[in-house]
N, C-alpha and C positions, 0 to 999 in steps of 0.2 A: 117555222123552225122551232120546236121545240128545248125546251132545258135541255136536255141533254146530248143534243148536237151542237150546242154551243161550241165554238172551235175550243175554248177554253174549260170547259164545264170537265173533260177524260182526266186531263193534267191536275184540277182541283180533287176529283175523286181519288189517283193514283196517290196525291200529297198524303190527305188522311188516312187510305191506308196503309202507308210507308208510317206517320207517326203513331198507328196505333201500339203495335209490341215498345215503342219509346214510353209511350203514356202507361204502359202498363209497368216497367221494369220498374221506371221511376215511383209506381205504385205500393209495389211491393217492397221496395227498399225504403218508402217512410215506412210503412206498416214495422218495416224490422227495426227500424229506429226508434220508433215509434213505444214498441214491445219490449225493446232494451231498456229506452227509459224510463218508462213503467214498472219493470223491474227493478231498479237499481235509485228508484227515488227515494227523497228523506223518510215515507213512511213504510216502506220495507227494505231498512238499508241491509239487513242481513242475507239478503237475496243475493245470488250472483248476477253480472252484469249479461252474463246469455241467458238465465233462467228466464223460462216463462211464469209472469206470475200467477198464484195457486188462481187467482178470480178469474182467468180465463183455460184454465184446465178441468178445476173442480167444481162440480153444481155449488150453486151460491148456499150462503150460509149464515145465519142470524147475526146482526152488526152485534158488535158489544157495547156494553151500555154504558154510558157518557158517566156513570156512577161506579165504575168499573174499579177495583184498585190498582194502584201500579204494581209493576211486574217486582219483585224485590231485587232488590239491589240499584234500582234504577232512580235516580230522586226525584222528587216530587215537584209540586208547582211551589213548596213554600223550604224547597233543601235549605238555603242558607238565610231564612227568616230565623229572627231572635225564639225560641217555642218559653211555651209559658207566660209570664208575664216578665219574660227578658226586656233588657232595654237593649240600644243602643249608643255607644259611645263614638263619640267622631273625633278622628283623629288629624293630625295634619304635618304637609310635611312641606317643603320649602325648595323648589328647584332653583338654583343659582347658576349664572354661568357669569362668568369674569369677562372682564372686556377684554383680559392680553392671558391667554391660556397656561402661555410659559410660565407663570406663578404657579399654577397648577400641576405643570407636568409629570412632576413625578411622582406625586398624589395619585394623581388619573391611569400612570404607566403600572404604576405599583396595586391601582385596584386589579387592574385586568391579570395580575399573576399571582399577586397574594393578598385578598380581600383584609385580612385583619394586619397585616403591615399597613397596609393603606389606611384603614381608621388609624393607626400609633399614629402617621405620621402627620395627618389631620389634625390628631389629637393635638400632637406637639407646635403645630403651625397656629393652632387656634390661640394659643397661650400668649402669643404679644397682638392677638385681634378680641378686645373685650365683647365686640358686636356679636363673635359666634360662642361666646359664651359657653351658653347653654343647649346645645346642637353639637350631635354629632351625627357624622357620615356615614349612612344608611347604603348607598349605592352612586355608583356613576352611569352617566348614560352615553349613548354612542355620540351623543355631541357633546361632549368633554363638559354636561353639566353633572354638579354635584347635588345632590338628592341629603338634604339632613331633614334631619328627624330632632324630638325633643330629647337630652339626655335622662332623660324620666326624675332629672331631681325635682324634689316639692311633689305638692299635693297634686295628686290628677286634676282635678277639679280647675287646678289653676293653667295645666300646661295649655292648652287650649288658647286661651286671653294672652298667655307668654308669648306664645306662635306668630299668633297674627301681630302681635308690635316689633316681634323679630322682624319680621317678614315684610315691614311697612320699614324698619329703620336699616334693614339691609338694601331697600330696592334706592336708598337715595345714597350710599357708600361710592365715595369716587371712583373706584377698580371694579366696580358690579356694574355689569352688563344689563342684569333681571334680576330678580329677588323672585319668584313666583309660588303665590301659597297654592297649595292642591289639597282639599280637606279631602278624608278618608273617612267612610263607616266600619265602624266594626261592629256587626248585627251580637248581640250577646253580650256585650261590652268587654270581645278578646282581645 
């Protein structure tokens, strides 16, 4: 007996060619997916999402060279590097969150509709708490912390050294949840 009189051998043949147009549909439909994505990648985002892209329509074409300048308008690898012989200044800022928010509240109600009411009233709360001194209320965040910043009095040079002993003598206050320093660069010293 022979392979292909095998009782079973008609019924394996018929299988495969029943799944071939499956195996080809599913071929073509990565291929389209495939060409979508190619088009529509990080490096030709201007492309549309059906376009096919120009390196499979148009004869190929000399790469550009890795010494190339950028396009203008576009920024470069050093956009927001200090240029010249800028320096850099670091700055710093203080996330606080309260253990009982209700002291807060209306501080916090009052940023989200009227940002300069909210520092007055900051301002005004600070005045019988000696420890925030010298900070004031930069922003709130969506977990009802308050975000201060240095009031800029005195010498630059010093706010810095100020921050961090704020920042170490708020984190041990009875009603402070965290005291959290967050240093910031500013490339230029803006």
């Amino acid at each position: 007996m022979a392979v292909s009189d095998a009782p079973g051998a008609a019924h394996e043949a018929n299988r495969f060619k029943a799944a071939g147009p499956t195996a080809a549909a599913i071929g073509i439909i990565t291929s389209i997916i495939g060409v979508s994505l190619l088009a529509s990648s990080p490096e030709n985002p201007s492309a549309p999402a059906g376009a096919i892209p120009p390196a499979i329509t148009s004869a190929p074409t000399a790469a550009p060279s890795p010494a190339a300048a950028p396009e203008p308008g576009l920024p470069g690898i050093q956009f927001d590097q200090p240029s010249g012989g800028g320096s850099t200044q670091m700055g710093m800022e203080i996330v606080v969150k309260f253990k009982d928010d209700a002291k807060m509240k209306d501080i916090i109600d009052a940023f989200w509709k009227d940002q300069s009411s909210a520092r007055a009233k900051f301002d005004a709360w600070k005045a019988n708490r000696p420890e925030f001194a010298k900070l004031k209320l930069d922003r709130v965040t969506y977990s009802n912390e308050l975000v201060l910043v240095h009031d800029g009095s005195g010498p630059a040079a010093e706010q810095l050294p100020a921050m961090k002993t704020i920042a170490a003598r708020l984190g041990s206050v009875a009603d402070v949840s965290y005291a959290e320093p967050n240093m910031t660069a500013h490339p230029g010293g803006q």
